[in-house]
N, C-alpha and C positions, 0 to 999 in steps of 0.2 A: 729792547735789549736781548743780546740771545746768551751773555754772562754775567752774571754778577759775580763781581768780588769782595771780600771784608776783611777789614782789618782785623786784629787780634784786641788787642789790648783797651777797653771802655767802650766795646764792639760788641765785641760776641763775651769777654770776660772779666769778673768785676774786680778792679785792682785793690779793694782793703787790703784781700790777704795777703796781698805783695807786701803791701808799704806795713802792716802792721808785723811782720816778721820781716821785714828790715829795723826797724821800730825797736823789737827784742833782740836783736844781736846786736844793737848800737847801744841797749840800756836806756832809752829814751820813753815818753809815756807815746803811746801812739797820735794822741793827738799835734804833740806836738809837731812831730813829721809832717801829720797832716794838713797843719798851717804852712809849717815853710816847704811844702809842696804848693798849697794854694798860690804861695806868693810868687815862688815860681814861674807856676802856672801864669798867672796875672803882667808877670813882666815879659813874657815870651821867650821865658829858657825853657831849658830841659830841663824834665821833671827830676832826674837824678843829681841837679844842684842843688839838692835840698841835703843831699846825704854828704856833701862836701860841705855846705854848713855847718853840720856837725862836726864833720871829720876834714878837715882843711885838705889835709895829705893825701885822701883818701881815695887808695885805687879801686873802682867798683868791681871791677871784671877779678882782679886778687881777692876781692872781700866774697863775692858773688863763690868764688871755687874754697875759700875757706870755707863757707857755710855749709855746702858740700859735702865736705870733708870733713864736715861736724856733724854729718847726717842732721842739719838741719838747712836742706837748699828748698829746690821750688819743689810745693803740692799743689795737685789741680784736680779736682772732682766735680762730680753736677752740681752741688752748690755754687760753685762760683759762676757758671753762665749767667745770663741774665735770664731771666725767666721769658721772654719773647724767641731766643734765638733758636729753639728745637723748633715750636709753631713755624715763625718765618721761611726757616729752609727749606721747610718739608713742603711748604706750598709753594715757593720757588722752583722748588725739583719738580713738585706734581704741576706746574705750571709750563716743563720742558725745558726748562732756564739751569743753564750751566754754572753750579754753583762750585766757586774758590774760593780757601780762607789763607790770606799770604798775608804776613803782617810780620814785625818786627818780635824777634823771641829766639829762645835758645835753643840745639837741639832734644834738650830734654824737654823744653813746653812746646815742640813739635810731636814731640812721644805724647807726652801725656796726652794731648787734646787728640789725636788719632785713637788713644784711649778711651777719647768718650764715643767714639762712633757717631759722631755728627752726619746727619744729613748734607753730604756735600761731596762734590766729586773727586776734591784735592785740597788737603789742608796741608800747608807749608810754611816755617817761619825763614826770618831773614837769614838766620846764622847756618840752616841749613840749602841755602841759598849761598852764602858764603859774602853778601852784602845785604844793606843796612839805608833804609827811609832815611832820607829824601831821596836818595843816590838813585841818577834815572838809571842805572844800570837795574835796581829792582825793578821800574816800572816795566823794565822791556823784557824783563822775565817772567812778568806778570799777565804782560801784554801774550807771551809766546804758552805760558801758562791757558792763558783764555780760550785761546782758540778760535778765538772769533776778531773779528776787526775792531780796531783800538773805538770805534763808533757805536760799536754794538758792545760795547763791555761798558759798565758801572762799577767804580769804585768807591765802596761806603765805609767811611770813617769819620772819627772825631775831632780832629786832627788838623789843623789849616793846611802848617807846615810841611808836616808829614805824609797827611793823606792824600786831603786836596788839592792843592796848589802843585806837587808835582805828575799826581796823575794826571791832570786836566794839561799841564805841559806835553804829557807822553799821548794827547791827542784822546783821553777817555773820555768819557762821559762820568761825571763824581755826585756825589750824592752826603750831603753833611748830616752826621748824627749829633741832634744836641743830645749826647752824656756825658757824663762823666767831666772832671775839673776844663779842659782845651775845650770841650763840646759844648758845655755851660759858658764860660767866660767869652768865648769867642765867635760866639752863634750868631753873632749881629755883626759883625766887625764889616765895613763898607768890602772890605776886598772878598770876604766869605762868601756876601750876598750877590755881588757882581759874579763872583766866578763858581760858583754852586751850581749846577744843573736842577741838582732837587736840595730841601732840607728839610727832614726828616725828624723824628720825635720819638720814634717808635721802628722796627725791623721788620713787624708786620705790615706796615707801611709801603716797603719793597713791592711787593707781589702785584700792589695796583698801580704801579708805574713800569708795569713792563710792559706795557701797551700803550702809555699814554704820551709818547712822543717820538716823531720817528728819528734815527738817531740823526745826528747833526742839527738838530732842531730844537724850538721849547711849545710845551704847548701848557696850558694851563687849565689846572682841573676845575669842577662846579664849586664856584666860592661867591659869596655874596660880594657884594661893594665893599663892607666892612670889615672882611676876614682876610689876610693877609695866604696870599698862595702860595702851596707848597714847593711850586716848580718857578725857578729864578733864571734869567739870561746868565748867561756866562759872560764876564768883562775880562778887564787887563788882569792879568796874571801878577800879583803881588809876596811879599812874603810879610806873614804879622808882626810887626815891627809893637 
């Protein structure tokens, strides 16, 4: 792979602080959100039908700029990365690997995160893109983003719907992370496994698969009989139903 790409959101950044100050401007206890995010999650919605839930009516993108407005919208500081994604990058880049971070987000959580000064060569979200996951229109920005042929670039997220499924459409090579609610729940699903290139556990992880298949290919790392390998064939293209 001569670029990798990554998601935003259960990727490189941990969403409590999202849902738990959604949570507080709804007046709800945080957990509760975080069940019917779970359940969400589990039936293969969007995760922001959880806040319609609550609020039937409720326009997110109007609730999103009241908050705003209430000087209470989005914060993002080095707490919220996960604690793998500074290591990862920085051996990716020291590796010669062309690192992107393009993922779904507003242009203020494009500010902020260029804020933390991430090891990477171009952090970008969708809204500053001016479209929005699944829509192949990002993968081909993403793809023109890269730099490199749609064969040589890796797309890692957590995501089936989102991540996976239509960058492997837009001809990438994909990489599934199990984190986070979609990353957990969904890590096994027959279409994830069939069409995953890698699946992953960890971001550090990355660095030693930028050698280990050449693109268009699968190869498989040193695993006993009994240990289930990190690099999977790619199948029919599905969506998680």
């Amino acid at each position: 792979m001569e670029t990798i790409v990554l998601d935003i959101g259960e990727t490189l950044v941990r969403d409590d602080r999202h849902w738990a100050s959604w949570a507080d401007w709804l007046g709800v206890p945080p957990h509760t959100l975080g069940a019917l995010v779970g359940a969400a999650v589990a039936q293969g919605r969007v995760a922001t039908d959880a806040l319609r839930i609550l609020r039937p009516d409720m326009d997110v993108e109007e609730a999103y700029r009241a908050r705003a407005a209430a000087g209470r919208g989005e914060h993002l500081d080095e707490s919220d990365l996960y604690q793998d994604v500074r290591p990862a990058l920085g051996e990716l880049r020291a590796a010669g690997v062309r690192v992107v971070v393009a993922g779904d987000g507003t242009v203020r959580a494009g500010e902020l995160l260029r804020a933390l000064d991430l090891p990477a060569d171009l952090v970008v979200t969708s809204d500053e893109w001016g479209v929005r996951k699944p829509d192949p229109e990002f993968f081909a920005r993403v793809a023109e983003a890269s730099g490199a042929a749609p064969e040589a670039t890796l797309y890692v997220g957590d995501h089936p719907a989102d991540d996976l499924f239509p960058a492997a459409a837009a001809g990438m090579r994909t990489a599934h992370l199990r984190r986070g609610p979609y990353g957990h729940w969904w890590a096994d699903h027959p279409d994830v496994v069939e069409t995953a290139d890698f699946r992953i556990d960890a971001l550090t992880e990355l660095v030693g698969l930028v050698g280990s298949a050449d693109p268009g290919g699968t190869a498989a790392p040193d695993a006993s009989e009994d240990e289930e390998p990190k690099v999977v064939r790619r199948g029919a293209l599905r969506s998680v139903r």
